[in-house]
Each structure stands twice: as C-alpha cells, then as structure tokens.
CHARMM-style PDB file with segment names, atoms N, HN, CA, C and O in Angstrom:
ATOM      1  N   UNK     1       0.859  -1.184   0.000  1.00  0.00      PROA
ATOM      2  CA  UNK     1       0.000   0.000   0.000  1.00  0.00      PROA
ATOM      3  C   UNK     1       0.899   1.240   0.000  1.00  0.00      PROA
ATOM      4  O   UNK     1       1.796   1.365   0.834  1.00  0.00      PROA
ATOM      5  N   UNK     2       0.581   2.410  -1.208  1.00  0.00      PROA
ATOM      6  HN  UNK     2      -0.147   2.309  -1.886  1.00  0.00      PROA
ATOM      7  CA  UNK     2       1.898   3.652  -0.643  1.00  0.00      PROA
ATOM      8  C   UNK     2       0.809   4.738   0.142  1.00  0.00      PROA
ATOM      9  O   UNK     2      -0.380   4.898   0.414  1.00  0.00      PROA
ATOM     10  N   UNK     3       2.463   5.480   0.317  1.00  0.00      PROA
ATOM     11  HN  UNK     3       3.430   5.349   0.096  1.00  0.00      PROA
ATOM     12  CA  UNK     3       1.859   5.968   1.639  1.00  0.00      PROA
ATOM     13  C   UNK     3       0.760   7.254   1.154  1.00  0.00      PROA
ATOM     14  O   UNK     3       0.006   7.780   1.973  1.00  0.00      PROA
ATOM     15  N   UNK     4       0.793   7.536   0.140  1.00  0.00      PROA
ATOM     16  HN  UNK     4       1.405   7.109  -0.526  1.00  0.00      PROA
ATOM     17  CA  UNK     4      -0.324   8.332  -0.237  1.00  0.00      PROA
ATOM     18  C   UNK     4      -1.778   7.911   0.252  1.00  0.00      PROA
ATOM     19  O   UNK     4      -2.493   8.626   0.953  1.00  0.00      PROA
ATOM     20  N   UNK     5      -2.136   6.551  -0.254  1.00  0.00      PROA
ATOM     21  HN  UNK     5      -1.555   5.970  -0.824  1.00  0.00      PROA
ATOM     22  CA  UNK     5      -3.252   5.902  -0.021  1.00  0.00      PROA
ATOM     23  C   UNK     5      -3.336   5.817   1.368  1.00  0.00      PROA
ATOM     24  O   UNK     5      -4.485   5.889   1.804  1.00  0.00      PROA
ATOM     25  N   UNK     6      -2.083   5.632   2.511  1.00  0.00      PROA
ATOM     26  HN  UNK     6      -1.149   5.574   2.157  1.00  0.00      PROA
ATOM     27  CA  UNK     6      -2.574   5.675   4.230  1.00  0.00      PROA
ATOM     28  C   UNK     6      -2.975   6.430   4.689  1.00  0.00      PROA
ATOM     29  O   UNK     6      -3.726   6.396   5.664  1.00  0.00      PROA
ATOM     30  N   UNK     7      -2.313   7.964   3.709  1.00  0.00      PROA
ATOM     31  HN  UNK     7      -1.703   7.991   2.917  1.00  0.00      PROA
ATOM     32  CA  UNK     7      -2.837   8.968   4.247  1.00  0.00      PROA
ATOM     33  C   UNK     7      -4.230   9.577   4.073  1.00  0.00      PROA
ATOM     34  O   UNK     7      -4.835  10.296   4.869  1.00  0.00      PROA
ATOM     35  N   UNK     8      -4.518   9.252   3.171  1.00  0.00      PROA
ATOM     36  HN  UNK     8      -4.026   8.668   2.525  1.00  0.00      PROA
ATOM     37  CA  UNK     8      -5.541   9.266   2.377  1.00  0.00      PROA
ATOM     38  C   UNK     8      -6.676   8.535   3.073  1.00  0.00      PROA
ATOM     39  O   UNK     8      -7.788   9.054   3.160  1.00  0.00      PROA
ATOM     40  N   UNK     9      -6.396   7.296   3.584  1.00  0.00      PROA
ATOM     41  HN  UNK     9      -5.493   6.874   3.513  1.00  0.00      PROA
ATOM     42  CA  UNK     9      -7.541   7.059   4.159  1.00  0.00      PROA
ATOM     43  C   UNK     9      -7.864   7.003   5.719  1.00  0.00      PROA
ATOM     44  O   UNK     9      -8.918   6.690   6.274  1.00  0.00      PROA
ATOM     45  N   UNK    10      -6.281   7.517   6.421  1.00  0.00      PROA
ATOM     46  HN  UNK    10      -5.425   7.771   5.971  1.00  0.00      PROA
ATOM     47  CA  UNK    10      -6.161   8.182   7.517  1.00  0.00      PROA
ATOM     48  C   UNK    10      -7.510   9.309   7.926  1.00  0.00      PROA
ATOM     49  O   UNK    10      -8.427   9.322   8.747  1.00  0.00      PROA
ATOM     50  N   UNK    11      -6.962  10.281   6.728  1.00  0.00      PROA
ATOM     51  HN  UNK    11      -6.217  10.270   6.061  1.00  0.00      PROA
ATOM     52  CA  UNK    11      -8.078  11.594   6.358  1.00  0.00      PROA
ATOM     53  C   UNK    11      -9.424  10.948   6.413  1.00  0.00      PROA
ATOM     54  O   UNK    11     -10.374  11.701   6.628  1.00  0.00      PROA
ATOM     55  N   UNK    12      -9.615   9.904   6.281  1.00  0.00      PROA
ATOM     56  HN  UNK    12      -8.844   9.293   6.106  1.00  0.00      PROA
ATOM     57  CA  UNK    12     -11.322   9.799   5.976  1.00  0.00      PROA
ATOM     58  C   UNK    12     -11.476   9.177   7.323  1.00  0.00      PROA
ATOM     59  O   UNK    12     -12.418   9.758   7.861  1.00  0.00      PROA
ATOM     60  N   UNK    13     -11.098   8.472   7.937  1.00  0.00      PROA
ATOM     61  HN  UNK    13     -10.332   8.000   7.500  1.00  0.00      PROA
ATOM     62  CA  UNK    13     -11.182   7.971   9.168  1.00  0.00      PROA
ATOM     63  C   UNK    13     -11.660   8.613  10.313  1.00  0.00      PROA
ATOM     64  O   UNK    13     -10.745   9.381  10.608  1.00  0.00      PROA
ATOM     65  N   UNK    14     -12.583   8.754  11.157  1.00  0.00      PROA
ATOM     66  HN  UNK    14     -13.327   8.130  10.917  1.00  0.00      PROA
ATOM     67  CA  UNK    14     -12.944   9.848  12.151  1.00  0.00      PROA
ATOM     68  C   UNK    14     -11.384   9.965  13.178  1.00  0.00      PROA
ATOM     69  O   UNK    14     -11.241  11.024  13.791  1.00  0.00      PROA
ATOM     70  N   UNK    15     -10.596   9.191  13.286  1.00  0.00      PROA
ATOM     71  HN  UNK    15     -10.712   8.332  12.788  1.00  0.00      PROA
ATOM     72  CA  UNK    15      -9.683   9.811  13.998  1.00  0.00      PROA
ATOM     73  C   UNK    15      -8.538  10.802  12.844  1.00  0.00      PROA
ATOM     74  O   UNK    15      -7.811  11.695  13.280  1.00  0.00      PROA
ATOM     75  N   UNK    16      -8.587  10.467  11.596  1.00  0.00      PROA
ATOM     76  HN  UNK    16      -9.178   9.742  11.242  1.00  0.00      PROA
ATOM     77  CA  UNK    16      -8.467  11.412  10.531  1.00  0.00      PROA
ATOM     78  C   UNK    16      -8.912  13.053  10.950  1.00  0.00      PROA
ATOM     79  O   UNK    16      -8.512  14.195  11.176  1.00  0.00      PROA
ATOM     80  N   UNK    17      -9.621  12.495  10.885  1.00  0.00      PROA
ATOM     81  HN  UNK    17      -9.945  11.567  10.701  1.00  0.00      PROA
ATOM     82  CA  UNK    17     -11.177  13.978  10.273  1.00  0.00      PROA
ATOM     83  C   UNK    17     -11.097  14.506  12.144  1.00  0.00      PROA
ATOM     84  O   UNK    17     -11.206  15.715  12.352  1.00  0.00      PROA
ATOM     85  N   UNK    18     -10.987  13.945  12.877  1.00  0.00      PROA
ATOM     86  HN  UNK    18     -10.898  12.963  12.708  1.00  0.00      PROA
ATOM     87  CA  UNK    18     -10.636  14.978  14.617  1.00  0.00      PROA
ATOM     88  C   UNK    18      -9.590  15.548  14.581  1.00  0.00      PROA
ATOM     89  O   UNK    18      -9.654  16.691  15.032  1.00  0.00      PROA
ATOM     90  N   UNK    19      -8.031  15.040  14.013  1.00  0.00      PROA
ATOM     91  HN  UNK    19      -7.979  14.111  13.647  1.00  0.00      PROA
ATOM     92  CA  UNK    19      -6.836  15.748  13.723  1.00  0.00      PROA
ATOM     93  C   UNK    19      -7.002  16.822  12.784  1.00  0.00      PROA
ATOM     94  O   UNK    19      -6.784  17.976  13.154  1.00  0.00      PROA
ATOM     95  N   UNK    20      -7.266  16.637  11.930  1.00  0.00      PROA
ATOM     96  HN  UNK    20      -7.443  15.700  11.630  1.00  0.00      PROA
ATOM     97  CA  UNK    20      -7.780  17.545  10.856  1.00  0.00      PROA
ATOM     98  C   UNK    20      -8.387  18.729  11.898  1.00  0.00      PROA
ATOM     99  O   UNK    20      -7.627  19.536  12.434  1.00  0.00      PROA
ATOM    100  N   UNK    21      -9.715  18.737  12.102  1.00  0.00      PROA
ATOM    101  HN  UNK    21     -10.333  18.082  11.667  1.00  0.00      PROA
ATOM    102  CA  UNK    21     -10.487  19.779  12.842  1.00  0.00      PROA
ATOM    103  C   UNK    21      -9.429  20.743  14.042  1.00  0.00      PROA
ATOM    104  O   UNK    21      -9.436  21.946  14.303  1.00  0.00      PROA
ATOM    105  N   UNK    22      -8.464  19.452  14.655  1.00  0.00      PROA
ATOM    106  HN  UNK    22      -8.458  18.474  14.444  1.00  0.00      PROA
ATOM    107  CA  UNK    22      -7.483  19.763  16.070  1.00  0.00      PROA
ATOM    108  C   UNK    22      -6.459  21.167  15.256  1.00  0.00      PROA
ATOM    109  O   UNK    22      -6.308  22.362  15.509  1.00  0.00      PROA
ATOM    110  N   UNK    23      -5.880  20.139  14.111  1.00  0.00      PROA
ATOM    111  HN  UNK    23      -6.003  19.168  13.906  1.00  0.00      PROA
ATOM    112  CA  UNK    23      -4.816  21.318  13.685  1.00  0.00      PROA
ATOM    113  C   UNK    23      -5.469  22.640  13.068  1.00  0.00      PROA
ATOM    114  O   UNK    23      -4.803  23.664  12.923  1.00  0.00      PROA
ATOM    115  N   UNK    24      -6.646  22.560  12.761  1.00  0.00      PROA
ATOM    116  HN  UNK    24      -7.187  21.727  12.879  1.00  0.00      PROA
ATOM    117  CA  UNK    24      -7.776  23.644  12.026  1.00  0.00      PROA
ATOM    118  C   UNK    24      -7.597  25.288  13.345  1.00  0.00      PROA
ATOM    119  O   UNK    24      -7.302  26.480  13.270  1.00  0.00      PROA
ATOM    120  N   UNK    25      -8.012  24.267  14.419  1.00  0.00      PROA
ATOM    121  HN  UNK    25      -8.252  23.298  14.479  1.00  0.00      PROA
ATOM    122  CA  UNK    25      -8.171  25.181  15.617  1.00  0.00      PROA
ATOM    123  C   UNK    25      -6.599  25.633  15.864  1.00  0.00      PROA
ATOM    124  O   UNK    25      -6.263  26.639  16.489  1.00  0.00      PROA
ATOM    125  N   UNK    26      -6.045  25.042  15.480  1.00  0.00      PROA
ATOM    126  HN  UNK    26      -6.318  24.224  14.972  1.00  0.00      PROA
ATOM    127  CA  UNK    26      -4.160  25.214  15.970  1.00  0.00      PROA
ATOM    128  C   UNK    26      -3.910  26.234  15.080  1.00  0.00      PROA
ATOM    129  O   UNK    26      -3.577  27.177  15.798  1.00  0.00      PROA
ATOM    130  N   UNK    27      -3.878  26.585  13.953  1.00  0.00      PROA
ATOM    131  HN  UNK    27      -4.148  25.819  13.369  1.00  0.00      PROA
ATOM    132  CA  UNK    27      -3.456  27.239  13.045  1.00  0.00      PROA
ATOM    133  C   UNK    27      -4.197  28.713  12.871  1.00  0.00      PROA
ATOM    134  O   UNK    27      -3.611  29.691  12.406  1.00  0.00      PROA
ATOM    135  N   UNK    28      -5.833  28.722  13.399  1.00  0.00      PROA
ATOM    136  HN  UNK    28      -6.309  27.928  13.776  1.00  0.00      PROA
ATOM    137  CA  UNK    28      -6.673  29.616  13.303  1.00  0.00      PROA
ATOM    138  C   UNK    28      -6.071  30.676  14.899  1.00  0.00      PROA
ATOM    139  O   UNK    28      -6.401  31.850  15.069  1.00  0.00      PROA
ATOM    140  N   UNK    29      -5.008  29.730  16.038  1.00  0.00      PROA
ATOM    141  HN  UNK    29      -4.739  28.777  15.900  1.00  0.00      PROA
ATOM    142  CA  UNK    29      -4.732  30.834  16.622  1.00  0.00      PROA
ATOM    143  C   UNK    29      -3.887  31.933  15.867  1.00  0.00      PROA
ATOM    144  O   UNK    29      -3.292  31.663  14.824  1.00  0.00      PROA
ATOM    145  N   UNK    30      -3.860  33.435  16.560  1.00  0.00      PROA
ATOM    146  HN  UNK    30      -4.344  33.654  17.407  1.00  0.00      PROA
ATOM    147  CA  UNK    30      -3.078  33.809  15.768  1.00  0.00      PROA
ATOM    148  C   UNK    30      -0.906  34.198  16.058  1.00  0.00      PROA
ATOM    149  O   UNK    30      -0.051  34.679  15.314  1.00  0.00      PROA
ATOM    150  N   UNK    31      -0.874  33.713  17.346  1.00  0.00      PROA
ATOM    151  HN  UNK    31      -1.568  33.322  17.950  1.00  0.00      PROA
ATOM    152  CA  UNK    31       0.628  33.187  17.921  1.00  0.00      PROA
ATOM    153  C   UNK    31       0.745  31.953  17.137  1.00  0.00      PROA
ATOM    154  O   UNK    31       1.808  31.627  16.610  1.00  0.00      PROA
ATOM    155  N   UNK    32      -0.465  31.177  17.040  1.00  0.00      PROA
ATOM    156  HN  UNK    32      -1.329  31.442  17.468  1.00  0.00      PROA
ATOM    157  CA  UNK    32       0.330  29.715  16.217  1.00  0.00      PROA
ATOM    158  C   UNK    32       0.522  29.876  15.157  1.00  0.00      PROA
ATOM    159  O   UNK    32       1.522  29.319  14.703  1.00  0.00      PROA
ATOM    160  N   UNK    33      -0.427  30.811  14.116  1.00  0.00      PROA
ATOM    161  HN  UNK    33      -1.239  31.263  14.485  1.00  0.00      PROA
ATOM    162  CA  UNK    33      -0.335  30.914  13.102  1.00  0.00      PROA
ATOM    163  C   UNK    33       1.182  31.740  12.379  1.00  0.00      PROA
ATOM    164  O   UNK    33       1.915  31.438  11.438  1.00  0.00      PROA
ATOM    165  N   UNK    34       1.166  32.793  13.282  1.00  0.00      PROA
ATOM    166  HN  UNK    34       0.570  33.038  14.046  1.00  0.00      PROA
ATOM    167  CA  UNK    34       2.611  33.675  13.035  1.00  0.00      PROA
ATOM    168  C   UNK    34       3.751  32.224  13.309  1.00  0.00      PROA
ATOM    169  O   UNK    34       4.398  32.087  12.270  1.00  0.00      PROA
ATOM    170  N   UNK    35       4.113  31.284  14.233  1.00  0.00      PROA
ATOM    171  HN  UNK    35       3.588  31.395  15.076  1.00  0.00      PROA
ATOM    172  CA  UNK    35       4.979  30.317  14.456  1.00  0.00      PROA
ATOM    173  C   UNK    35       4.983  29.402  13.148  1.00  0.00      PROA
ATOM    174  O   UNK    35       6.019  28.836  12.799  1.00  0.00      PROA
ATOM    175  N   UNK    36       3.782  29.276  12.432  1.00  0.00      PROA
ATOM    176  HN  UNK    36       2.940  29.736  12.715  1.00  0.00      PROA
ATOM    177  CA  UNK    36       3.939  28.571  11.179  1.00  0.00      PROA
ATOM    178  C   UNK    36       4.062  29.047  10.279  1.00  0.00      PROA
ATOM    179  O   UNK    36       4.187  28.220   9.376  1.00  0.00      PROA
ATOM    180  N   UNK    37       4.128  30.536   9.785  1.00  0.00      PROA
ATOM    181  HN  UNK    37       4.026  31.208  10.518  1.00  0.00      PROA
ATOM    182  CA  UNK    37       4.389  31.209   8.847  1.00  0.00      PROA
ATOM    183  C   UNK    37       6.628  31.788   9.271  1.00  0.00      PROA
ATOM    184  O   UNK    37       7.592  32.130   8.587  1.00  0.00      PROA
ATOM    185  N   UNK    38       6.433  31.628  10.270  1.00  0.00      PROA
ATOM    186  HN  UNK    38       5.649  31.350  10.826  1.00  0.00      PROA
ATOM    187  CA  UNK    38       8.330  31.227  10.258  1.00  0.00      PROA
ATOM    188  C   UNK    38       9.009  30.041   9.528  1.00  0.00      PROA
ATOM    189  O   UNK    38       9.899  29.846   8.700  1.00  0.00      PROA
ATOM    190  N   UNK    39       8.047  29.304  10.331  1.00  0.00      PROA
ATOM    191  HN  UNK    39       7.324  29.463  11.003  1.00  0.00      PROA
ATOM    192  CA  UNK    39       8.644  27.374  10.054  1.00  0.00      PROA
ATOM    193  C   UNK    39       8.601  27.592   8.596  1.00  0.00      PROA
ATOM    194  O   UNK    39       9.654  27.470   7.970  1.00  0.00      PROA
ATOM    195  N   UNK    40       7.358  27.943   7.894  1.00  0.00      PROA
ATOM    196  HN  UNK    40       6.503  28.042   8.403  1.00  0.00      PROA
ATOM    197  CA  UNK    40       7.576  27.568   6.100  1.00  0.00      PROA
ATOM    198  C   UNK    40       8.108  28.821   5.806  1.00  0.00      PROA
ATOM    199  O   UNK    40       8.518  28.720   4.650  1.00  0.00      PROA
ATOM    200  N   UNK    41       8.414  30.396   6.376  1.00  0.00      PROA
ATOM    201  HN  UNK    41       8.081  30.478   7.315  1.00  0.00      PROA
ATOM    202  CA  UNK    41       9.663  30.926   5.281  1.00  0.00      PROA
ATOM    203  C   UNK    41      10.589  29.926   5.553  1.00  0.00      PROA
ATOM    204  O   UNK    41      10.831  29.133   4.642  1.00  0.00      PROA
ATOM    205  N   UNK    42      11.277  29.774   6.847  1.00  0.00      PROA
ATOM    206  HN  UNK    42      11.080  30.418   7.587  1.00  0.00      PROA
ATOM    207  CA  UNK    42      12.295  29.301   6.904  1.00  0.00      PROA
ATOM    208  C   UNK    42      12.568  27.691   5.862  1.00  0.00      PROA
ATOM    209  O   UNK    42      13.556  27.273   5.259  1.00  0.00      PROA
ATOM    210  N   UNK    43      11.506  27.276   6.004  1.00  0.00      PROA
ATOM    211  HN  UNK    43      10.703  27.616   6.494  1.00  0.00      PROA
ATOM    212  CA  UNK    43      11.771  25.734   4.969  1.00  0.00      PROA
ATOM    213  C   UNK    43      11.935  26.479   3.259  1.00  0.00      PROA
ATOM    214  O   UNK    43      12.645  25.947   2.405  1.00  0.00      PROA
ATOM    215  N   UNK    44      11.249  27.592   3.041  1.00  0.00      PROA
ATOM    216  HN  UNK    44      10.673  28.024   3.734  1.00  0.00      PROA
ATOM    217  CA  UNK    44      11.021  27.758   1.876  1.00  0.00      PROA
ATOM    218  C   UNK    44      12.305  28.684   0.910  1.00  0.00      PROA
ATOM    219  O   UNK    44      12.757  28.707  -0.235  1.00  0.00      PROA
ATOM    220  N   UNK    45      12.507  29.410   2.296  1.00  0.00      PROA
ATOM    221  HN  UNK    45      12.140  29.392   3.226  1.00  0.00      PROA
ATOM    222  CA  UNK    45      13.905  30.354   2.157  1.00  0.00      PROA
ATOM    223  C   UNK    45      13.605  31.680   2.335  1.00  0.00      PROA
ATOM    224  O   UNK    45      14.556  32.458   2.264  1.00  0.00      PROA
ATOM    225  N   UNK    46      12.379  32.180   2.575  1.00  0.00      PROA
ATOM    226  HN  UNK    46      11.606  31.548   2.632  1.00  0.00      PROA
ATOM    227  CA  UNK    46      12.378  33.576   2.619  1.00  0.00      PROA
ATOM    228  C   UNK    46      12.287  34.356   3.795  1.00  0.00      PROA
ATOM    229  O   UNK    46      11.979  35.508   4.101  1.00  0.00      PROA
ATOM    230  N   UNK    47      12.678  33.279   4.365  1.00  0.00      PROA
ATOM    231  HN  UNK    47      12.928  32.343   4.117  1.00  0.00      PROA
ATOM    232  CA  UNK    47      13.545  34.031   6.108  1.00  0.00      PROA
ATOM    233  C   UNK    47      14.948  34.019   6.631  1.00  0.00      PROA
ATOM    234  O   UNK    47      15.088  33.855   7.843  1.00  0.00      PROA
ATOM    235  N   UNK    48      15.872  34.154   5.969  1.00  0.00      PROA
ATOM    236  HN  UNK    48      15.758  34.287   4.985  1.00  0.00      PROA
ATOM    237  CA  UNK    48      17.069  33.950   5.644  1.00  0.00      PROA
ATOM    238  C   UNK    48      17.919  35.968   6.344  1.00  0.00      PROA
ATOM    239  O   UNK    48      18.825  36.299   7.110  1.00  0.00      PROA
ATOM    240  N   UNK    49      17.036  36.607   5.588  1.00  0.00      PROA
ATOM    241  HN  UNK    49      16.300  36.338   4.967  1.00  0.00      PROA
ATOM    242  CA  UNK    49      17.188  38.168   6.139  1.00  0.00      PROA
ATOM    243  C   UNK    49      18.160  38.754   5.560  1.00  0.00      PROA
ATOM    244  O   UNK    49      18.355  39.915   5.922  1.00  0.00      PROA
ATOM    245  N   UNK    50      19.228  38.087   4.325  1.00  0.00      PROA
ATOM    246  HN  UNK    50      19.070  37.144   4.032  1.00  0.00      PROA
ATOM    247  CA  UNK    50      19.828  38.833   3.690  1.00  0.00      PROA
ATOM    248  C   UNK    50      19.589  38.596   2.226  1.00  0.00      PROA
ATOM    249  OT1 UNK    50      20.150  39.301   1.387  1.00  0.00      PROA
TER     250      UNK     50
END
C-alpha cells in the first residue's frame, strides 16, 4: 500500500477527520499561526534576512 493511499484514508477515518479539525483550531490561533508562517519561510527560504 503507498503511503499516499494511508494517508488518504487516515483523512477519511474519524480519527483522521478529529486531527484535521485539532490542527484547524491550531493554526486559526493567531501566535500559532505567526509560528507557522516562520517554520515555512524558513523551509522555503524567505527568512534567511539577507
């Protein structure tokens, strides 16, 4: 099975679909949200500062 398809049906799974909703509420704070907009410049490169 690849792992697309686990995830995939992870997502449909009600313990899927409660994580889903959990990180929904995680991201809609707005301290968490500023902490994840670091993490992906920094993965992406546009927090680097020079």
């Amino acid at each position: 099975m690849s792992l697309f398809k686990k995830v995939s049906d992870f997502a449909k799974s009600p313990q899927g679909k409660r994580a889903m909703e959990q990180a929904k509420k995680y991201a809609q704070d707005p301290k968490n949200k500023e902490k994840i907009d670091r993490v992906k410049n920094r993965i992406t490169g546009k927090g680097k500062g020079h």
